[in-house]
C-alpha positions, 0 to 999 in steps of 0.5 A: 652316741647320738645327741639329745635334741630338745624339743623347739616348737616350730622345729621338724624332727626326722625320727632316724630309725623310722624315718618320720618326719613330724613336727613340734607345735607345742609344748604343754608346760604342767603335764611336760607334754611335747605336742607333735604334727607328723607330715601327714597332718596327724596329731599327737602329743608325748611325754618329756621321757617319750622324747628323750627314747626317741632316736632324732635329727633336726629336718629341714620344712618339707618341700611339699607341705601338702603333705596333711591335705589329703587328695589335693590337686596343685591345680587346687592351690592356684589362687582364684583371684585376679588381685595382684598385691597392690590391691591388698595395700588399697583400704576397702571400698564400701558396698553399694546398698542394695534392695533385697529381692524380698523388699521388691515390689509395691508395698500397696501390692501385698493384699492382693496375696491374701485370701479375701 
């Protein structure tokens, strides 16, 4: 007989008869809900008598945690930056004021706009 598994959060579950892998995210102490995220993003949320059905194995995390983002290119994870981790330890440099596009021009100008 298989051994019941409690639910963990942060904890992947394989179901053994079907094969799906999901995670526990949460659990929702006054309903005795256990909130569950399956590899492809999706969300639901079981009661305690559900999880004791189910027919489980501790996973180990997904190598490919893309798995919820749909249509993602590997290319699209890169980072767009050329910051190295040495500039995240540096405090922030404050910005520079600058005029708005808006504020440009002579103030003395603005009569000239308007219909005489």
């Amino acid at each position: 007989m298989d051994e019941q598994l409690s639910p963990e959060i942060g904890q992947w579950y394989r179901q053994l008869d079907k094969g799906g892998v999901f995670r526990v995210t949460a659990y929702d102490e006054p309903t005795h809900t256990i909130e569950i995220q399956t590899f492809d993003g999706d969300v639901d949320e079981i009661d305690e008598d559900a999880w004791s059905a189910l027919r489980l194995e501790r996973a180990g995390e997904p190598e490919d945690w893309t798995g919820p983002l749909d249509g993602i290119e590997l290319d699209d994870l890169a980072a767009d930056t050329e910051m190295t981790a040495a500039d995240w330890a540096e405090p922030l440099q404050p910005f520079q004021p600058r005029e708005e596009t808006w504020q440009e021009g002579d103030p003395e100008d603005t009569d000239a706009d308007e219909p005489e």
